[in-house]
C-alpha positions as a Markdown table, in Angstrom:
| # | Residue | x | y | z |
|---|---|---|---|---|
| 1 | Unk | 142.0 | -126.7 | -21.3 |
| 2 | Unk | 142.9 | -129.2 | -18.7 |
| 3 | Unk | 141.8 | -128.9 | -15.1 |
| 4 | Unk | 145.3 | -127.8 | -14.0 |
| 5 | Unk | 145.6 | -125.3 | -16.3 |
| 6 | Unk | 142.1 | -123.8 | -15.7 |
| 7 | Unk | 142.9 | -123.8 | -11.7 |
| 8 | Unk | 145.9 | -121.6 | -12.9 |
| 9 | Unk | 143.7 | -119.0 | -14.9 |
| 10 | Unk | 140.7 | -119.5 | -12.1 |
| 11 | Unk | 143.2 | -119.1 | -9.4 |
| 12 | Unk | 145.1 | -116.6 | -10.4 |
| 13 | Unk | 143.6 | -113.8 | -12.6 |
| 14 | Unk | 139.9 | -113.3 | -11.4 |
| 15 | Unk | 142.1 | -113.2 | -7.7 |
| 16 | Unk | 144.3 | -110.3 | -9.0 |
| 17 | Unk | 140.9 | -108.8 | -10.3 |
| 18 | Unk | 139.1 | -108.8 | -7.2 |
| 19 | Unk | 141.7 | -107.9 | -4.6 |
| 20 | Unk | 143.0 | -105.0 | -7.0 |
| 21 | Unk | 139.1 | -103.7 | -6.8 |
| 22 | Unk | 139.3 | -103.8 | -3.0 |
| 23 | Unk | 142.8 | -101.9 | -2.9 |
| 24 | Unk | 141.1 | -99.5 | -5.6 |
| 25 | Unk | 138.2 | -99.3 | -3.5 |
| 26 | Unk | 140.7 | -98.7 | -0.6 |
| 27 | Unk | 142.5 | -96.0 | -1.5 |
| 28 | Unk | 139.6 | -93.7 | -2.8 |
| 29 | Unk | 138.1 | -94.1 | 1.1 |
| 30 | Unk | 142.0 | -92.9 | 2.4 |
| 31 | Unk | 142.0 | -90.1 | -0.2 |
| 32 | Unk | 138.5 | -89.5 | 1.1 |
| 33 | Unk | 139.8 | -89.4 | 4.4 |
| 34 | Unk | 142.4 | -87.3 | 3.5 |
| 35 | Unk | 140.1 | -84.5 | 2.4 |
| 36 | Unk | 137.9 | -84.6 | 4.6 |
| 37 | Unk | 140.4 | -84.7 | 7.8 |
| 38 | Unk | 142.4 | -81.6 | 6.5 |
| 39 | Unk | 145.8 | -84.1 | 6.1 |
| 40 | Unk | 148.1 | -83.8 | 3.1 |
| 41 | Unk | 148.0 | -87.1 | 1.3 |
| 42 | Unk | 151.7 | -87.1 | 1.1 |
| 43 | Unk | 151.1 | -88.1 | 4.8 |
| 44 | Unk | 149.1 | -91.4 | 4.1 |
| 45 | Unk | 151.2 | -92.1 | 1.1 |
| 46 | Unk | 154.4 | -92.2 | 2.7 |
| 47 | Unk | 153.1 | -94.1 | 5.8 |
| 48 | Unk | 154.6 | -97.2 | 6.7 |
| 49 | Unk | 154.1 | -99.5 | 9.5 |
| 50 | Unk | 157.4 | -99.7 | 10.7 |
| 51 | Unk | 160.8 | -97.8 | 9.5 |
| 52 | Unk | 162.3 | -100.9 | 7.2 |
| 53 | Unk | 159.2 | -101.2 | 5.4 |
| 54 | Unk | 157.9 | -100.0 | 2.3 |
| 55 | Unk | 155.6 | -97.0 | 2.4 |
| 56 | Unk | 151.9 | -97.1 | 1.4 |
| 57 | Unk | 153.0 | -95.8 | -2.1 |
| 58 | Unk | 155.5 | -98.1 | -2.9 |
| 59 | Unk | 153.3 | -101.3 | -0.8 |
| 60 | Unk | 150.5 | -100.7 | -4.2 |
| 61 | Unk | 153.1 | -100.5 | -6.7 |
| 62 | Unk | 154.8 | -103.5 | -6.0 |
| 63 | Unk | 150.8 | -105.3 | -5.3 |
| 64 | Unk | 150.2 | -104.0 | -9.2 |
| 65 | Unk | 153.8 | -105.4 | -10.1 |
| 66 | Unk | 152.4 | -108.7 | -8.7 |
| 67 | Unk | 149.4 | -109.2 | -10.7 |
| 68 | Unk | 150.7 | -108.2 | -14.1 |
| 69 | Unk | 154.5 | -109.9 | -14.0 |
| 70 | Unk | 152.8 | -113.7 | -12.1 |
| 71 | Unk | 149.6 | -113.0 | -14.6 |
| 72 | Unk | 151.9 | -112.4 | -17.6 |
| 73 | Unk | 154.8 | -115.0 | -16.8 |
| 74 | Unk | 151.3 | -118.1 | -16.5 |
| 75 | Unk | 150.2 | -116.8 | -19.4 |
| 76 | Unk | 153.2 | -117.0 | -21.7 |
| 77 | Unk | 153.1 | -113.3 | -22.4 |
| 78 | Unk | 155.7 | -110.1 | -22.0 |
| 79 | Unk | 155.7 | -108.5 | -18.6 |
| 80 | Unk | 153.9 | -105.1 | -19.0 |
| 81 | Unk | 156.9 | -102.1 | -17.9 |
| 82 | Unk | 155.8 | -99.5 | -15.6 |
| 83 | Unk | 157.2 | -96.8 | -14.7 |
| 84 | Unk | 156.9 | -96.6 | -10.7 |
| 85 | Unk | 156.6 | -93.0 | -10.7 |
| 86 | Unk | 153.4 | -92.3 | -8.9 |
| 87 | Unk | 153.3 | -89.9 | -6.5 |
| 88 | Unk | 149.4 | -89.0 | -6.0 |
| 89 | Unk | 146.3 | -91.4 | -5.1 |
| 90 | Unk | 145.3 | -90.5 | -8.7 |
| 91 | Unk | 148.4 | -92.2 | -10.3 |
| 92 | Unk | 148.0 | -95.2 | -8.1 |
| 93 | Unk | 144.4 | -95.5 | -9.4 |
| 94 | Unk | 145.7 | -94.7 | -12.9 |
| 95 | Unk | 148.0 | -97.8 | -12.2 |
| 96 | Unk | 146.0 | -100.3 | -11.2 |
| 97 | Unk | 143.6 | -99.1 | -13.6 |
| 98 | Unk | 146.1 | -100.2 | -15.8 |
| 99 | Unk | 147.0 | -103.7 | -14.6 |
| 100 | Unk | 143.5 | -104.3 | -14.4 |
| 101 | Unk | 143.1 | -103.5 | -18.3 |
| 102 | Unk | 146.1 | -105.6 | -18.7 |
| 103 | Unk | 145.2 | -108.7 | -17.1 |
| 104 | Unk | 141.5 | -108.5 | -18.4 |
| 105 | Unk | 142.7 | -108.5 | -21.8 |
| 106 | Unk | 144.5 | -112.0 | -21.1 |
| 107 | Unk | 142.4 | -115.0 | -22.6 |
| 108 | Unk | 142.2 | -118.0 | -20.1 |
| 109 | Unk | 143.3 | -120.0 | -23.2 |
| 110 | Unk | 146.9 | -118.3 | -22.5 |
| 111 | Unk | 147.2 | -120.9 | -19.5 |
| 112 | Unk | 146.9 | -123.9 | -21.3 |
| 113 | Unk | 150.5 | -124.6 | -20.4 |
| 114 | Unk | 150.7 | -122.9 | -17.3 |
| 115 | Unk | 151.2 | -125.3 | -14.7 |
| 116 | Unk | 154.0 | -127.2 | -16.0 |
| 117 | Unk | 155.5 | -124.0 | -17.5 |
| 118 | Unk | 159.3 | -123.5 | -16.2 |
| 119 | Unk | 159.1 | -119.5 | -14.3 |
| 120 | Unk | 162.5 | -118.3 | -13.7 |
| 121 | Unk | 162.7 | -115.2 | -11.8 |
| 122 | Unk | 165.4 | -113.0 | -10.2 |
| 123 | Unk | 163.8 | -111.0 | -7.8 |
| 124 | Unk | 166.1 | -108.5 | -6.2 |
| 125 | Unk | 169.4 | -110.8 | -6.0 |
| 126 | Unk | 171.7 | -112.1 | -8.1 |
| 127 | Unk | 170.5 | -115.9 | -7.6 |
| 128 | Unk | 167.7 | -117.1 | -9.9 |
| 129 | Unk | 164.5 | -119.3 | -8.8 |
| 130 | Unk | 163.0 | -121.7 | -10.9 |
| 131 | Unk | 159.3 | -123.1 | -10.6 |
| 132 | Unk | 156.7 | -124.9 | -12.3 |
| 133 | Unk | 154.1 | -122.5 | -12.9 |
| 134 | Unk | 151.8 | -123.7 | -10.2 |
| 135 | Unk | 154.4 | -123.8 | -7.6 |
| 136 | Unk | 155.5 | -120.0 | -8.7 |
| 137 | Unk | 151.6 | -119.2 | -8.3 |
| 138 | Unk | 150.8 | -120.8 | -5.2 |
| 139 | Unk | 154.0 | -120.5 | -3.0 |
| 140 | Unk | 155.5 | -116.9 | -4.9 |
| 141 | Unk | 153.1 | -114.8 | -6.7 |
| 142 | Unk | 149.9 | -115.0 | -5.0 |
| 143 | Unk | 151.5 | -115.3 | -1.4 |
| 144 | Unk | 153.9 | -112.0 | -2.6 |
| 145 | Unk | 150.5 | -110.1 | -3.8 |
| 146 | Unk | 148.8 | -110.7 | -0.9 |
| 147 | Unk | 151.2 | -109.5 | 1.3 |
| 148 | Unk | 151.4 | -106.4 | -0.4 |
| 149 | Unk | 148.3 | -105.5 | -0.6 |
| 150 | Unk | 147.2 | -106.4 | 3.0 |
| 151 | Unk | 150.5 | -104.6 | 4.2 |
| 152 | Unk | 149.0 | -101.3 | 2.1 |
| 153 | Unk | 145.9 | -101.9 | 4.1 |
| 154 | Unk | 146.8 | -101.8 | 7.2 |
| 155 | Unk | 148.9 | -98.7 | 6.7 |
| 156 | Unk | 145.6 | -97.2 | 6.1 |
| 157 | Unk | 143.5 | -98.8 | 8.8 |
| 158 | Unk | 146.4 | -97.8 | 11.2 |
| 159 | Unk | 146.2 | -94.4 | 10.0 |
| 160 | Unk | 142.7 | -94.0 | 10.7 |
| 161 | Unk | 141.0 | -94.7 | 7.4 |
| 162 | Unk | 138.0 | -95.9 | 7.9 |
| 163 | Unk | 137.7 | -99.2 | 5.8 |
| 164 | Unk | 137.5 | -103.0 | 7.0 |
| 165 | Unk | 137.4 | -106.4 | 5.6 |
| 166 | Unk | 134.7 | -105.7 | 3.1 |
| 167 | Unk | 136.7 | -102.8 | 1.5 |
| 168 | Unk | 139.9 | -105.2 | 1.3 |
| 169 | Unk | 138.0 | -108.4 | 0.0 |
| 170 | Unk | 136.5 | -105.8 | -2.9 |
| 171 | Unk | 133.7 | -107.3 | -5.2 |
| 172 | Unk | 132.8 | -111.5 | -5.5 |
């Protein structure tokens, strides 16, 4: 594997592995929380930091749809379907439990073409993108993932959820 190629797997999947620990890690302190504080969870799930943004719920969904779809498209592979029908902390755990088996089961040999590999995408408009596959890692997927799952953790924080940077950063 050439050194591009390996700064593709290195940079990409062990990155979706440890942040999606943290958000795991996350969400069982909030449902914790929950419990504990009396609250329905429906009231952390459907938080949001401001009305035009997505709720908690969808903010992990679309974290999990980031580190399958960038992990699958370097790889070479099909994008895993998902259903987007969680409603509970449970089913978001189920979920990223799920990416998480996903991306683990991808073999860093997969990226041998990965950085030169043409990415075209169509997220959410008519108009398609086109990248190299380090471009589409380093200025789309991860920058996309992270905002996603920081936005989900600051929901929390701002909701009184007790977690901080350690939480977040999960397991290195």
């Amino acid at each position: 594997m050439t050194s591009a190629n390996s700064f593709i797997y290195t940079s990409s999947v062990p990155v979706f592995k440890q942040m999606l620990g943290g958000l795991q890690e996350v969400l069982r302190k909030a449902e914790a929380h929950a419990a504990a504080k009396k609250i329905d969870p429906n009231a952390l799930l459907q938080a949001r930091l401001f009305p035009d943004m997505f709720a908690l719920l969808r903010q992990v969904q679309v974290a999990s749809d980031f580190a399958k779809s960038v992990s699958a498209r370097l790889a070479g592979v099909e994008v895993p379907k998902l259903d987007d029908s969680e409603q509970t902390f449970a089913e978001l755990q189920a979920r990223i439990a799920t990416v998480l088996a996903f991306i683990e089961g991808l073999d860093a040999a997969q990226f041998e073409q990965a950085a030169t590999r043409e990415i075209v995408t169509q997220a959410g408009t008519p108009k398609e993108k086109r990248f190299t596959g380090q471009s589409y890692l380093l200025n789309y997927g991860l920058p996309h993932f992270f905002f996603h799952t920081t936005t989900a953790y600051a929901i929390l924080r701002h909701n009184g959820v007790e977690v901080g940077k350690k939480d977040y950063l999960g397991a290195y």
